[in-house]
C-alpha positions in Angstrom: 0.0 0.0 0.0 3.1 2.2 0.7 4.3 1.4 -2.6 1.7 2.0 -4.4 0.7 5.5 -2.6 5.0 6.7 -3.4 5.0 5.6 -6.9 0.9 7.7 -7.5 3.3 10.4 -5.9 6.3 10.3 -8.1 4.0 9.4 -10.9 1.9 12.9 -10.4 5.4 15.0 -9.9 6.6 13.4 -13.3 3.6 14.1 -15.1 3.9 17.8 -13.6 7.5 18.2 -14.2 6.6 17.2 -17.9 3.8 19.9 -18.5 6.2 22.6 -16.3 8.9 21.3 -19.2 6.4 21.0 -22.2 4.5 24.5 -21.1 7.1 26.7 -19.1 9.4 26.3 -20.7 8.6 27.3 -24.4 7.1 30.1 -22.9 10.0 31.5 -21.5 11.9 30.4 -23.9 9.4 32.5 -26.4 9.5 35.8 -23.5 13.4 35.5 -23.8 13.4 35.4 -27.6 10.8 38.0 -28.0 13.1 40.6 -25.5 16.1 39.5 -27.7 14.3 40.4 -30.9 12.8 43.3 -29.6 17.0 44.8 -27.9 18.3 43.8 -31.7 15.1 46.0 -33.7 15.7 48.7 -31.1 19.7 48.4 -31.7 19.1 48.5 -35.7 16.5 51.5 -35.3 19.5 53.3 -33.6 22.0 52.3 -35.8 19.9 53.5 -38.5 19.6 56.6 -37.2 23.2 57.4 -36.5 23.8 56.1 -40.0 21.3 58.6 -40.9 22.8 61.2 -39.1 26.8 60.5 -39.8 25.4 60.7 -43.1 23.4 64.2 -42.9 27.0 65.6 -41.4 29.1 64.3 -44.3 26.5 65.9 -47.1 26.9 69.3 -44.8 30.9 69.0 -44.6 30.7 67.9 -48.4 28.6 71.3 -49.0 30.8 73.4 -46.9 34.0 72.2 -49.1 32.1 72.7 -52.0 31.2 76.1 -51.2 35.0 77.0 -49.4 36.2 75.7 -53.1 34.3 77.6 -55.3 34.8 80.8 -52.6 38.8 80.6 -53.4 38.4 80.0 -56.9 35.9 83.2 -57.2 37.6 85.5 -55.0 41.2 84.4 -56.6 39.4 84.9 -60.6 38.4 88.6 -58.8 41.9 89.6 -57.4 44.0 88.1 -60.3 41.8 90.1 -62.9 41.3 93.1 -60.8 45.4 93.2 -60.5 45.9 92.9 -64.4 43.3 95.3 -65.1 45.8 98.1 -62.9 48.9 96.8 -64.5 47.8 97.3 -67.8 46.9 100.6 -67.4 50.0 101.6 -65.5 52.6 99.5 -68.2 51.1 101.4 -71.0 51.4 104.3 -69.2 54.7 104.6 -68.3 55.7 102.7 -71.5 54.1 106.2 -73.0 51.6 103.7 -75.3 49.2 106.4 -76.5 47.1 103.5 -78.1 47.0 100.3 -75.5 46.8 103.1 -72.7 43.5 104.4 -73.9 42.0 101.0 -74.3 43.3 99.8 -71.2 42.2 102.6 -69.4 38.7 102.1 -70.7 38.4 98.6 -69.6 39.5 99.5 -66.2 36.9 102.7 -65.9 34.2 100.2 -67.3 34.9 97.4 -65.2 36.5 98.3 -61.8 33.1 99.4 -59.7 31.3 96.1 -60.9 34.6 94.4 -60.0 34.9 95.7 -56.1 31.1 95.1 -55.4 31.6 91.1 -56.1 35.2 91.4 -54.5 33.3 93.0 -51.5 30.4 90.6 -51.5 32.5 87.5 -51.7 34.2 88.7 -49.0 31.2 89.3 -46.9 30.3 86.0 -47.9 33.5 84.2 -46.8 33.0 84.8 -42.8 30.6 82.3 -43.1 33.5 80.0 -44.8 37.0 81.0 -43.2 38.5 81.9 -40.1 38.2 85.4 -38.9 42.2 85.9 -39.4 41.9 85.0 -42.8 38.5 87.6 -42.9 40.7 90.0 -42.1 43.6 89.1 -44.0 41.2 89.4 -47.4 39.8 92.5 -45.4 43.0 94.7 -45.0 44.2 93.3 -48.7 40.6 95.0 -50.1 41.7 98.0 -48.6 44.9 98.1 -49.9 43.7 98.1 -53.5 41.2 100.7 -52.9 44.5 102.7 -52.0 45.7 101.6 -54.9 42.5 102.6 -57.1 41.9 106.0 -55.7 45.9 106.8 -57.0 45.2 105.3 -60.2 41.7 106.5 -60.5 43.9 110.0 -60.5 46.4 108.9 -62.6 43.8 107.8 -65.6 42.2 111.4 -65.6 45.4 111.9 -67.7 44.3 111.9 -71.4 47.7 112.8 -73.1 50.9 110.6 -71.9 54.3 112.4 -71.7 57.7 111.8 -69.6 55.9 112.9 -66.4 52.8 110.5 -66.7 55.5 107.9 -67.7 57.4 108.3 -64.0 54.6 108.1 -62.5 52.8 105.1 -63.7 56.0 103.6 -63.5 56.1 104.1 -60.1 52.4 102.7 -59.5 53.5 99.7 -61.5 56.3 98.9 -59.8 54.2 98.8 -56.3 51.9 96.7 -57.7 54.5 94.4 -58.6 56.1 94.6 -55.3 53.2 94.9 -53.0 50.2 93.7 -54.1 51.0 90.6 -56.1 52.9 89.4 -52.7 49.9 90.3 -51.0 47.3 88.1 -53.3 50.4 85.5 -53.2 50.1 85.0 -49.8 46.3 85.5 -49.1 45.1 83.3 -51.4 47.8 80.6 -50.4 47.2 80.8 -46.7 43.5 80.3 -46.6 44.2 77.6 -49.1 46.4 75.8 -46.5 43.6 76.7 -43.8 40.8 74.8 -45.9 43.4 72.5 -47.1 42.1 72.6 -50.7 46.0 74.2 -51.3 47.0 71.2 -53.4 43.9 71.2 -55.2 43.9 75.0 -57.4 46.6 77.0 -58.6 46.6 80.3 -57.5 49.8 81.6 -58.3 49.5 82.2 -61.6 46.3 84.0 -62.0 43.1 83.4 -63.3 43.3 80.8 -66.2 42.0 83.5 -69.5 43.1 86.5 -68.5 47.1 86.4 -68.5 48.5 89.2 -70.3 50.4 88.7 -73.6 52.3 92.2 -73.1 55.8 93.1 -74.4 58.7 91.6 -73.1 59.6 94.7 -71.3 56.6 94.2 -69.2 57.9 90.4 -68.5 61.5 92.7 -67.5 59.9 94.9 -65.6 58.0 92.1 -63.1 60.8 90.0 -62.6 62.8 93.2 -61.3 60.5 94.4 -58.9 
């Protein structure tokens, strides 16, 4: 009777240990799986979104080197052309070139205010773009040729050239030379190195169209100054 009442006993706690085992089990098993699948959704959504983001800041940056680029090829097109424009003028005036002066002197008249309002409005632009040094390393160069265009701006009132024009132009050429080429030299060059795009444009030799095919004195008279 003993035996029989232990093994009913053992019987009922294997039959319960089975549906615990066949029941629970699964169920947890299904509870732990769900959590795990609901940790790796949650770990993709935010993965997706820092993807999303990492890849909202790289078109930004890509923008931002896109617009520094085009800045220092636009402002370098203005300086180079706006320096050419003033040595022509002043070559052919002290060179006492009656003909090339009066043409040369036309494009600069016709040119030169349309010139300094992009100059100025690039450089307005490019605080947004460079470093406030470099702001107001373009800044003090601006001014600098607006020195240099009110003295020319005088000189050009001069319709007929003689020996007196001649010294003087020669003078204002030679300070271009000496000053303000230096000056768009290193300008140009330094907020290249800043934005590291300096290995990627040329800025040392002037815009690409607008190099001057002068006479040879003119070559002469740069390399000496």
């Amino acid at each position: 009777m003993r035996f029989s009442q232990d093994f009913f006993e053992k019987s009922i706690l294997l039959l319960v240990t089975a549906l615990l085992t066949g029941l629970l089990v699964p169920y947890l098993l299904k509870k732990i799986d769900g959590r795990k699948l609901r940790a790796q959704k949650e770990s993709d959504e935010r993965k997706f979104r820092e993807q999303k983001v990492f890849e909202a800041e790289l078109a930004r940056q890509n923008k931002i080197i896109e617009a520094q680029s085009k800045f220092l090829d636009d402002i370098s097109q203005m300086l180079w052309k706006w320096r050419y424009m003033c040595v022509k003028v002043a070559y052919y005036g002290s060179d006492l070139n009656q003909e090339k002066y009066l043409l040369a002197r036309k494009e600069f008249d016709d040119n030169i205010w349309s010139l300094f309002q992009s100059m100025r409005s690039e450089i307005s632009r490019s605080r947004r773009l460079i470093s406030d040094n470099a702001y107001r390393r373009l800044l003090t160069l601006y001014h600098d040729m607006l020195s240099i265009d009110e003295e020319l701006s005088e000189l050009i009132k001069i319709e007929r050239l003689d020996e007196s024009a001649s010294k003087k132009y020669l003078k204002l050429n030679n300070k271009i030379h000496s000053l303000v080429s230096g000056q768009v030299d290193e300008s140009l060059n330094s907020i290249a190195a800043e934005l590291r795009l300096k290995g990627s444009i040329d800025l040392t030799s002037g815009p690409p169209n607008t190099k001057l095919t002068l006479d040879p004195a003119e070559h002469q008279s740069a390399n000496q100054s």
